[in-house]
DOVEX-804420 format. One record per residue (C-alpha): y, z, x; residue number from 1. Coordinates in Angstrom, 3 decimals. Example, Ala and Ser with C-alpha at 12.3 -4.5 7.8 and 13.67 -1.06 7.14 Angstrom:
2
PATOR; y; z; x; pos
PATOR; -4.500; 7.800; 12.300; 1
PATOR; -1.060; 7.140; 13.670; 2
***
This chain:
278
PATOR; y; z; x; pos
PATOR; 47.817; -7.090; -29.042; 1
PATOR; 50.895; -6.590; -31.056; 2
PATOR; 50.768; -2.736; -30.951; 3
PATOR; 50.000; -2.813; -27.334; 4
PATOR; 52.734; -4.779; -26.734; 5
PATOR; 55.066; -2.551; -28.733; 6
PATOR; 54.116; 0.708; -26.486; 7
PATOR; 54.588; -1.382; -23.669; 8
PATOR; 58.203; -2.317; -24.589; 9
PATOR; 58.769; 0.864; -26.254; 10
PATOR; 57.566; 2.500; -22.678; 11
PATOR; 60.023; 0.372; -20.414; 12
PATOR; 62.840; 1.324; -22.945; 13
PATOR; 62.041; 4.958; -22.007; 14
PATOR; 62.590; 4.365; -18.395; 15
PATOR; 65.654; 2.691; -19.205; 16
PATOR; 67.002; 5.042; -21.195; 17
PATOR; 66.352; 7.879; -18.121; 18
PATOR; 68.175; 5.204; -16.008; 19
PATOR; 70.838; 5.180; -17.913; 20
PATOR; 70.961; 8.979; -17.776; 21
PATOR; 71.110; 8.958; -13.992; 22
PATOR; 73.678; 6.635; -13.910; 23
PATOR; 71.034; 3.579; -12.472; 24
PATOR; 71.035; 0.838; -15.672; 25
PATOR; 73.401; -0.495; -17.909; 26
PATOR; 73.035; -0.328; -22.031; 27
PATOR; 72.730; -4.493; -21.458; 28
PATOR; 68.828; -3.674; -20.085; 29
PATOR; 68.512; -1.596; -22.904; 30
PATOR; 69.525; -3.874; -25.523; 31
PATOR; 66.424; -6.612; -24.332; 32
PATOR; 63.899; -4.058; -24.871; 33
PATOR; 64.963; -2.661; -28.283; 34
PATOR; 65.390; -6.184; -29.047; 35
PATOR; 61.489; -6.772; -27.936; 36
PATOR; 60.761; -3.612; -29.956; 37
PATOR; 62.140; -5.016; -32.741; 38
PATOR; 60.448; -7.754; -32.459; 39
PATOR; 56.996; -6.766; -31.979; 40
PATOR; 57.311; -4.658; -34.902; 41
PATOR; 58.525; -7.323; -37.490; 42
PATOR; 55.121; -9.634; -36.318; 43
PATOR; 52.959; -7.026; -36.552; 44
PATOR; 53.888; -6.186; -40.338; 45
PATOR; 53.783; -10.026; -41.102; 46
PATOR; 50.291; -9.466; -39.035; 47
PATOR; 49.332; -7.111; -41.097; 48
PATOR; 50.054; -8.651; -44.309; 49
PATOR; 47.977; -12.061; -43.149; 50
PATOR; 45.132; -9.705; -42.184; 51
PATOR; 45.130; -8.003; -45.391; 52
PATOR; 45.335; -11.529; -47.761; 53
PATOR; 42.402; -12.809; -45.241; 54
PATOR; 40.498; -9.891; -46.108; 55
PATOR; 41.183; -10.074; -49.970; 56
PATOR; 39.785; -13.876; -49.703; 57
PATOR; 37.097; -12.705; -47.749; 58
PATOR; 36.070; -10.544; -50.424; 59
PATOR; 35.959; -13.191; -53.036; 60
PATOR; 34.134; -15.501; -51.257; 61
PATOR; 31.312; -13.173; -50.693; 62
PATOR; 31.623; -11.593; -54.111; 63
PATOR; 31.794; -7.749; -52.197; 64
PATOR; 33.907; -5.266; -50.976; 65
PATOR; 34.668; -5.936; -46.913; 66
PATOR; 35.241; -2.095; -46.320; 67
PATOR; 32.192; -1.903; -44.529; 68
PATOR; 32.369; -4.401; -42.353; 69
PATOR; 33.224; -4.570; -39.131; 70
PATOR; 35.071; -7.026; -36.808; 71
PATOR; 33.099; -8.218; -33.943; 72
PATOR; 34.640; -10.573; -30.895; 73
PATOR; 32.747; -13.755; -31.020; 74
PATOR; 30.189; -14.849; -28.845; 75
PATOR; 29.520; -17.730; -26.993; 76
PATOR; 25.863; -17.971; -26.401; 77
PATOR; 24.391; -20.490; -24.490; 78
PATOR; 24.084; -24.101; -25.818; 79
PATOR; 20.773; -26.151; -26.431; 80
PATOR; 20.372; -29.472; -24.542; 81
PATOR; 21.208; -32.814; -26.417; 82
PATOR; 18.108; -33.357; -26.573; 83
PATOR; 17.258; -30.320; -28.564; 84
PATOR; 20.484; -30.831; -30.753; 85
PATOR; 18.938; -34.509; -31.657; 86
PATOR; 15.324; -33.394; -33.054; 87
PATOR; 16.900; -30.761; -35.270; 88
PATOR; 19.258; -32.986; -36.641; 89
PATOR; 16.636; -35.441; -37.170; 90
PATOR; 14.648; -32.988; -39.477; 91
PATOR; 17.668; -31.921; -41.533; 92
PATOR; 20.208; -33.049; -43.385; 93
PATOR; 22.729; -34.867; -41.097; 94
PATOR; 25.857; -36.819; -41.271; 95
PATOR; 24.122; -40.153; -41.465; 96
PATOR; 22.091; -39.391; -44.567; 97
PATOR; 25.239; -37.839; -46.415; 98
PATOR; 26.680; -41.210; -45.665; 99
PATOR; 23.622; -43.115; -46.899; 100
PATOR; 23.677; -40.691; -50.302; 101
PATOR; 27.571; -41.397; -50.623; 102
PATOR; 26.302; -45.396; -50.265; 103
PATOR; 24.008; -44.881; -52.719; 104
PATOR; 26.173; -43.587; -55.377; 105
PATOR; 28.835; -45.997; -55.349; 106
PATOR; 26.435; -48.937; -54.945; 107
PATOR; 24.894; -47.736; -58.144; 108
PATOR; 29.112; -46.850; -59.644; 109
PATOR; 29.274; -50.641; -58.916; 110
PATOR; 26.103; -51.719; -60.919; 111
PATOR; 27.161; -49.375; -63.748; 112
PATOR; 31.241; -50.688; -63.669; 113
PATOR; 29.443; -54.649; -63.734; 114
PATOR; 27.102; -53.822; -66.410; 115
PATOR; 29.956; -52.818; -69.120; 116
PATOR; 31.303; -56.300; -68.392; 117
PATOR; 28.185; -58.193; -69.111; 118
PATOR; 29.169; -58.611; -72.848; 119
PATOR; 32.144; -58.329; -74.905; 120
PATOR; 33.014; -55.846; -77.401; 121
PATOR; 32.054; -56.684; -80.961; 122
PATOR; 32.135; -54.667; -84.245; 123
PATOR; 30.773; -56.468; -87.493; 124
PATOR; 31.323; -55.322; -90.872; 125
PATOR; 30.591; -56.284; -94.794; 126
PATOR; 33.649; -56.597; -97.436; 127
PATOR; 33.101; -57.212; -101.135; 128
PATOR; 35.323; -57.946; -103.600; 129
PATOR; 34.550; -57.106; -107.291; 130
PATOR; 36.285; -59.502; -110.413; 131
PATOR; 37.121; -58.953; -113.489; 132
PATOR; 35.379; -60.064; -116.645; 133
PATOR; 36.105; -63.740; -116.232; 134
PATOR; 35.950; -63.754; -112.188; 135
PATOR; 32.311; -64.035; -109.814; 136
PATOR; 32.149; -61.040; -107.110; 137
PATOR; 33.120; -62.067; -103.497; 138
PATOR; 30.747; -60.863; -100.505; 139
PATOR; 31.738; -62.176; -97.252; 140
PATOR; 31.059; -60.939; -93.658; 141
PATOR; 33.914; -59.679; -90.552; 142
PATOR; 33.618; -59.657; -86.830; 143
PATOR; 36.084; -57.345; -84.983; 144
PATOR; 36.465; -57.691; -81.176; 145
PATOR; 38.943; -56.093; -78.573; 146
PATOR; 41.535; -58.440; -76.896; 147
PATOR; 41.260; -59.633; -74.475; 148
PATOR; 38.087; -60.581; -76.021; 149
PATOR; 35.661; -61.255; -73.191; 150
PATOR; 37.154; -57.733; -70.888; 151
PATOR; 35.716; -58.300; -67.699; 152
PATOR; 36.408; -54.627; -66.781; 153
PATOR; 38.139; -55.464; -64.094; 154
PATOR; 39.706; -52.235; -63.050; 155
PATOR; 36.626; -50.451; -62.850; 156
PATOR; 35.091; -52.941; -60.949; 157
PATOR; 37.374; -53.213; -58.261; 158
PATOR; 37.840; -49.293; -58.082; 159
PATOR; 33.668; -49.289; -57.391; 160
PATOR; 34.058; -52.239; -55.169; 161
PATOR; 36.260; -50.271; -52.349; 162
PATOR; 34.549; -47.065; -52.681; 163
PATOR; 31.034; -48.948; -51.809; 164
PATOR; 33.353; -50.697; -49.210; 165
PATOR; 34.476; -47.291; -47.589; 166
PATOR; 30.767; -46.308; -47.623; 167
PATOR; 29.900; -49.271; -45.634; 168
PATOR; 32.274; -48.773; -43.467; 169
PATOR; 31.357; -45.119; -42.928; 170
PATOR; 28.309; -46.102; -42.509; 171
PATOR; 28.425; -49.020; -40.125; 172
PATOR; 30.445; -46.936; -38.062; 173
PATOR; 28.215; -44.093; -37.425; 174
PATOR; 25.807; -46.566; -37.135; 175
PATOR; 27.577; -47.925; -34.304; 176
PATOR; 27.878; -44.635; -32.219; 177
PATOR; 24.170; -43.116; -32.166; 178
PATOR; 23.643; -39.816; -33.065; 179
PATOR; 22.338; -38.910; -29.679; 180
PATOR; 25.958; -40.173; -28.432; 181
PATOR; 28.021; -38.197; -31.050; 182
PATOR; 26.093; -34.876; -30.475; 183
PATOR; 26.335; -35.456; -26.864; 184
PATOR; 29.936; -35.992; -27.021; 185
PATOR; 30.830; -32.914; -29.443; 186
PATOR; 28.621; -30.558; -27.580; 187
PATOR; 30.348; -31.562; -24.309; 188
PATOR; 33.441; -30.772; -26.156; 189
PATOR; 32.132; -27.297; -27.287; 190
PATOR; 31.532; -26.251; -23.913; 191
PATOR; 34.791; -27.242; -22.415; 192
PATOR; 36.701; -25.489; -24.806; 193
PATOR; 34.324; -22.494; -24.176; 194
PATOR; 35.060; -22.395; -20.577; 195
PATOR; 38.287; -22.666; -21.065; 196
PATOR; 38.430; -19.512; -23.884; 197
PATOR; 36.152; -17.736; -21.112; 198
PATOR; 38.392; -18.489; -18.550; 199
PATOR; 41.679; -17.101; -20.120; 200
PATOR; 39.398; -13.529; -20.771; 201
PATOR; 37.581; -12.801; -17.830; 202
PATOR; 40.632; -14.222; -15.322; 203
PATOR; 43.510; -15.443; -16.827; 204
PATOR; 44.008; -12.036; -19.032; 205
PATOR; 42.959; -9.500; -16.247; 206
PATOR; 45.200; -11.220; -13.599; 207
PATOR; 48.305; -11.070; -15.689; 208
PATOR; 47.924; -7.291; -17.191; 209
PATOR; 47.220; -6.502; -13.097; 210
PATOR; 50.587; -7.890; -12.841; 211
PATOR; 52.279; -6.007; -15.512; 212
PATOR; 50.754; -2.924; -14.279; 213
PATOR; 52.471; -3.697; -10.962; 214
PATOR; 55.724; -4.496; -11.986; 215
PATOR; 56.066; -1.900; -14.353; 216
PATOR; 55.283; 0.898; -11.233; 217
PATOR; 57.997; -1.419; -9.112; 218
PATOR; 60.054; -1.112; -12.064; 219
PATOR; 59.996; 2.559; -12.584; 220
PATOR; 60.364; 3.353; -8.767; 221
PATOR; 63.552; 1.225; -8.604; 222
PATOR; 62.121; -1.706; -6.680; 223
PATOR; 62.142; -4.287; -9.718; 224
PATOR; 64.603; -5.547; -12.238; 225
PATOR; 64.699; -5.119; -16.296; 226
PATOR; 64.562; -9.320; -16.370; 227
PATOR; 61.334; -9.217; -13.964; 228
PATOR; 59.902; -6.555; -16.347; 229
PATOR; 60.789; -8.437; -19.280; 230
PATOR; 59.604; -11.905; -17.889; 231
PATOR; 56.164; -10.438; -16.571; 232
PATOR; 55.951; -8.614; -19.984; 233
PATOR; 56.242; -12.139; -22.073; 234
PATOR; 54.116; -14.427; -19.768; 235
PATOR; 51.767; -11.428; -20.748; 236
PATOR; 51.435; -11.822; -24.727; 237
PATOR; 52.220; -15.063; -24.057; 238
PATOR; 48.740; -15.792; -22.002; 239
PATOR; 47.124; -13.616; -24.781; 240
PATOR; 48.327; -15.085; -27.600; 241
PATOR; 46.700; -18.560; -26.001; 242
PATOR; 43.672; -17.204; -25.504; 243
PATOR; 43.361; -16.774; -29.484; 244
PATOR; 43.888; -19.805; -29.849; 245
PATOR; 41.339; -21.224; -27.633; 246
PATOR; 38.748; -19.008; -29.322; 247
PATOR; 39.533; -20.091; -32.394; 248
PATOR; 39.655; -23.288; -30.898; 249
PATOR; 35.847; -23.220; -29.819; 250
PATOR; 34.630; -21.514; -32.497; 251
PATOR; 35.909; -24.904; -35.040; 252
PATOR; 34.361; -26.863; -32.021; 253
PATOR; 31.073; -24.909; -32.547; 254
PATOR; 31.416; -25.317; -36.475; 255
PATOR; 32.062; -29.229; -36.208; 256
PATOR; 29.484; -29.680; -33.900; 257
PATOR; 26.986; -27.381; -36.442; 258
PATOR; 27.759; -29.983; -39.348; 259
PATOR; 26.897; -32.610; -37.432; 260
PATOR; 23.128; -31.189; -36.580; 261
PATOR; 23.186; -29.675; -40.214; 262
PATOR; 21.964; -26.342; -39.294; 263
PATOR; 23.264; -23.282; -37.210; 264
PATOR; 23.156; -23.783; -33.334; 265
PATOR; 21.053; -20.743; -33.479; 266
PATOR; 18.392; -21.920; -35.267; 267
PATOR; 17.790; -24.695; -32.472; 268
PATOR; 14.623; -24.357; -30.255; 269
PATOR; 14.210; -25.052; -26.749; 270
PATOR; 16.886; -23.800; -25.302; 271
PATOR; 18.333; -25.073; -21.972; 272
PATOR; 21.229; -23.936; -19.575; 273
PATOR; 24.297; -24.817; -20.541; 274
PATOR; 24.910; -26.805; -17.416; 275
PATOR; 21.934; -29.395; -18.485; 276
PATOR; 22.860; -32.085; -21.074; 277
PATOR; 19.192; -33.229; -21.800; 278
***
């Protein structure tokens, strides 16, 4: 998008520049495009330099080289019912059990953290004490404990106590919003956002290049301005630059909504259309 936008301000700086030369623009015009130039070329190095420290963590997170692999536009296939979405996240591993293995574990933190207060901390030991030819030898017994002597462990038992508390809570909350209701609810967010990333490229896009194609023929046959140019031109890579964002938008919709189930949204059967919710 960057270099496209580039050649399209380095373009209308060309026309300028032959304006200039018959005497039809002023060096002002000029300056906003060199200034765009400019500009598109510092974001595309900073671009660059994101893509290739993306790339470098790619390749360490799948333990491989990435030069042979190839960027692809993602796809928004059609979405299974809720009903669908319910079944296979009742036969894997879903939100609720992680929360009932996270209750688990600090229930049994708590019993440990109550256990090591039970009793207090006691170390026996044996001196002796040997006398001389006229004295008797001396054997006597010694009990050390830790002060305070009865420790209740108090600090561990409180730290347990709130993390079993957060797990009820956790819990008793998801417990409160069935899972047929919280799939239902993130899958009817996943398609919004989808229609709306599908809307800005197949309309939004197409509608507003058709307009820069326009006013960039008004503009080199006299009939339109440098500022309608330039204003056309930035609600351009503006619009473009927000329909990246929506993608990327769905696509973390998609990946919430996939934790949730537990699975891929692929590996759902029974697939409906994406205009049924059951």
């Amino acid at each position: 998008m960057l270099t496209r936008a580039r050649g399209q301000a380095d373009d209308a700086l060309g026309t300028i520049q032959q304006q200039l030369e018959a005497g039809q623009s002023n060096i002002s015009q000029r300056s906003i495009f060199e200034a765009e130039v400019a500009r598109f070329s510092a974001e595309l190095l900073a671009v660059r330099g994101e893509q290739a420290g993306a790339q470098a963590e790619l390749e360490r997170a799948i333990g491989a080289r990435s030069a042979g692999l190839q960027l692809q536009e993602p796809a928004f296939p059609p979405l299974p019912g809720t009903r669908a979405l319910v079944d296979f996240a009742e036969s894997r591993a879903g939100l609720r059990r992680i929360a009932l293995t996270q209750r688990a574990a600090a229930a049994q933190g708590l019993r440990v953290a109550r256990a090591d207060a039970v009793f207090p901390e006691f170390a026996p030991g044996l001196i002796a004490r040997y006398g001389s030819r006229n004295d008797e030898a001396n054997f006597g017994f010694t009990i050390a404990g830790r002060i305070p002597i009865w420790d209740r462990n108090q600090g561990a038992v409180t730290r347990e106590s709130g993390a079993l508390a957060a797990a009820d809570r956790e819990l008793a909350s998801f417990d409160r919003i069935s899972l047929e209701r919280s799939i239902g609810a993130r899958r009817q967010q996943l398609l919004n956002l989808e229609a709306r990333a599908a809307a800005f490229r197949d309309q939004v896009i197409p509608a507003y290049r058709a307009a820069y194609d326009a006013t960039l023929s008004q503009f080199r046959a006299g009939q339109a301005s440098t500022l309608q140019l330039f204003e056309v031109q930035k609600s351009l890579v503006d619009a473009e630059e927000k329909s990246f964002d929506h993608a990327v938008e769905a696509l973390s919709a998609r990946t919430h909504l996939e934790q949730l189930i537990g699975g891929r949204i692929e590996e759902v059967g029974g697939r409906v259309s994406t205009r049924s919710n059951k």
